[in-house]
N, C-alpha and C positions, 0 to 999 in steps of 0.2 A: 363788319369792319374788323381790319385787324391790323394793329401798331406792331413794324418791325424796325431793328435796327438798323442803321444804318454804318456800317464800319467804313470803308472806303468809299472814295466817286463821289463826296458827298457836291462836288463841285459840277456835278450832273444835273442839279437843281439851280441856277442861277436866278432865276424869276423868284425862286423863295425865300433863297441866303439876301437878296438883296431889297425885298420886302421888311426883312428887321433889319438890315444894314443896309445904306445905303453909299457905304464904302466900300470899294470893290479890294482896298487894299486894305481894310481891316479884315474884311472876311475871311483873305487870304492868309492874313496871319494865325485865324485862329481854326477855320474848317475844319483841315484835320488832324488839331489837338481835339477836340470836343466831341459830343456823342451827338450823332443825329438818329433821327426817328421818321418814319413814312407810313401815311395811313392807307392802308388799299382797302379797296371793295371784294368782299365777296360774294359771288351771285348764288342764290340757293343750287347753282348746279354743282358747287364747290370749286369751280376751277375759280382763282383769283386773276385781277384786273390789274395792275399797278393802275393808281392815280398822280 
């Protein structure tokens, strides 16, 4: 597994910003002030998966 940042698009995840918020116009105000993070998979072949 491996934790990357997330700098822009974080509004590409909708299903997860709205999992801890269930306000679509709070997330919007604070999405892309804050730091997001994304866990991917890595398969022992090393290519990575986005999840």
């Amino acid at each position: 597994m491996k934790i990357d940042r997330i700098h822009t698009g974080k509004k590409r995840f909708p299903e997860l910003l709205l999992m801890a918020d269930e306000q679509e116009s709070m997330i919007d105000r604070y999405s892309e002030r804050g730091e997001g993070k994304g866990l991917r998979e890595i398969p022992a072949s090393g290519r990575t998966i986005p999840k």
